[in-house]
Structure formats: structure tokens, C-alpha cells
C-alpha positions as CSV (number, residue, x, y, z in Angstrom):
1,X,0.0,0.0,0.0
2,X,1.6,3.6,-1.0
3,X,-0.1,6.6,1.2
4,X,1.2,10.0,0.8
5,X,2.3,12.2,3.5
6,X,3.0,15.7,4.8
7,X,6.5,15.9,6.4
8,X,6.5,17.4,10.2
9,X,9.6,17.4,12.8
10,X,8.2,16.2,16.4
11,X,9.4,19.6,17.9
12,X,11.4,22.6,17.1
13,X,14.5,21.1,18.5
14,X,14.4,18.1,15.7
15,X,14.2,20.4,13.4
16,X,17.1,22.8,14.6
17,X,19.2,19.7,14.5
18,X,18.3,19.1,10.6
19,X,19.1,22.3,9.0
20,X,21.9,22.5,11.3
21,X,23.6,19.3,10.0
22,X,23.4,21.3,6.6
23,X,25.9,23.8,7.4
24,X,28.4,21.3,9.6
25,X,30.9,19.3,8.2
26,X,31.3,17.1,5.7
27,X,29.5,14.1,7.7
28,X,27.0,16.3,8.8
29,X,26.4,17.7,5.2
30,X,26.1,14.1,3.8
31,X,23.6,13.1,7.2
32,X,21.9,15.8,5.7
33,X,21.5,14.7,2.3
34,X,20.9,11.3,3.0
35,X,17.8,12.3,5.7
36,X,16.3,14.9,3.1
37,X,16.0,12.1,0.4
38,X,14.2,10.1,3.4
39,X,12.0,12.7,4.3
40,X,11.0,13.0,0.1
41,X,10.4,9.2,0.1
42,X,8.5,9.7,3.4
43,X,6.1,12.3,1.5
44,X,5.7,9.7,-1.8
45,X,4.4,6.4,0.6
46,X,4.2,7.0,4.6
47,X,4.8,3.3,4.9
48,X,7.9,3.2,3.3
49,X,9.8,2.7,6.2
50,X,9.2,-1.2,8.7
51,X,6.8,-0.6,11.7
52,X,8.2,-1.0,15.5
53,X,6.2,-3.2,17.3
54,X,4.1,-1.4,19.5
55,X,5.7,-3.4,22.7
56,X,8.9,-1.8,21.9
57,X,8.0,1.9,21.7
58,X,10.2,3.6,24.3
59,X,8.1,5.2,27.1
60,X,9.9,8.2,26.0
61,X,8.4,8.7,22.3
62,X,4.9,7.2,24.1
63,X,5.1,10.6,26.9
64,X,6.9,13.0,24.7
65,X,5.1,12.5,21.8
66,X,2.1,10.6,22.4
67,X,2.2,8.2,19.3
68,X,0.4,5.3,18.8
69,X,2.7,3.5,16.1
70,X,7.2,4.2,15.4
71,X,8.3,3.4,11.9
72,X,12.0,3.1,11.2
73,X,13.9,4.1,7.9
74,X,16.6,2.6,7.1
75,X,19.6,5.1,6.6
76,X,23.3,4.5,4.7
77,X,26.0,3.8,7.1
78,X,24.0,2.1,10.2
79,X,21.7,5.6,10.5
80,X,18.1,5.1,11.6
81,X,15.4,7.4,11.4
82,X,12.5,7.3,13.4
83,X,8.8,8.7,12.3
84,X,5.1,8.2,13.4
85,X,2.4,8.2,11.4
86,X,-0.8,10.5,12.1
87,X,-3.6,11.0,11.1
88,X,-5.0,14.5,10.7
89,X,-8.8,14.5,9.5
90,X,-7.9,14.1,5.7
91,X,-4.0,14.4,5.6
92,X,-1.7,12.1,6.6
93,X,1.4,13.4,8.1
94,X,4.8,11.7,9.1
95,X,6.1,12.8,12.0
96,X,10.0,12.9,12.2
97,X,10.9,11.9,16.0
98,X,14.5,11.4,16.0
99,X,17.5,9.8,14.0
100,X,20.5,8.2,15.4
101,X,23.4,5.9,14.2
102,X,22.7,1.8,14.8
103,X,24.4,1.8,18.5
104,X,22.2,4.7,19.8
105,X,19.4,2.7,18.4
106,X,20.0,-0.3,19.7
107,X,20.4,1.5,23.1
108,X,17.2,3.5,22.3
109,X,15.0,0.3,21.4
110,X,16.8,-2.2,24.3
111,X,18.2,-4.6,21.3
């Protein structure tokens, strides 16, 4: 199934950290990139990325953000990036949460 979304950041912090990748170094720059092209697939098909089971939503997303499902997209180089999907009367909207490299998100999800 392909649904298409509007992109959101969680908070105003999350999206600080974004556009601030784009003007750090070259890492950064290419973090950057690489999120941006997930964000545009995000837009094309919500479900692009593999659903968290709901047992393994950290409380912290669950009080924070008050989600009801986590969806991770699968980034180059062991990055993760972690949305929600909403629904907002007629639009659907992905909500960016968070992205982190694979050891932050094995620490993140208890792997």
C-alpha cells in the first residue's frame, strides 16, 4: 500500500538539529542529504519505512510525543530514522521523532 504524506519534525528542537547538519561538516552535510532524500520518500508512501512493534515503543516517544505506532527508515551507514504516522482528518502526516546511528538505536529500542 503507497499513502502519501506531509512531512512534520516532532518539535522545534528536531528540526534545529536538521538544518543545522546542513551547514556542519562534511558528515553532517552528507547526514543531511541522506535524511532529506528520506523525508521526500517519506512524503511519496508513509509506509515506506518497517513498523516498530508497539511493545517496543520507548516510554519516551509514548510521553513526549504521544504516538500510537514508530516506523524506522533505514539510513546508509548504520543511520536510523525514526517517524510516526498521524492521522490529521484528511491528511496524513509523518512525524520525524529522531535519527540516530545503529548503537544509539540499539540503546534506544533495548536490542
Amino acid at each position: 500500500m503507497k499513502l502519501e504524506s506531509t512531512l512534520r519534525f516532532a518539535d522545534d528542537k528536531i528540526k534545529e538539529a536538521f538544518y543545522k547538519l546542513e551547514t556542519g561538516d562534511d558528515q553532517e552535510r552528507e547526514l543531511f542529504k541522506l535524511i532529506n532524500q528520506a523525508m521526500d520518500n517519506l512524503e511519496e508512501n508513509a509506509f515506506c519505512g518497517i513498523q516498530i512493534p508497539k511493545k517496543l515503543i520507548p516510554k519516551e516517544y509514548l510521553q513526549k510525543y504521544d504516538v500510537k505506532n514508530i516506523w524506522k527508515y533505514d539510513l546508509p551507514r548504520g543511520w536510523r530514522l525514526i517517524y510516526s504516522i498521524l492521522n490529521e482528518e484528511i491528511i496524513v502526516v509523518s512525524l520525524v521523532l529522531e535519527w540516530f546511528d545503529h548503537k544509539n538505536y540499539e540503546r534506544r529500542f533495548k536490542y
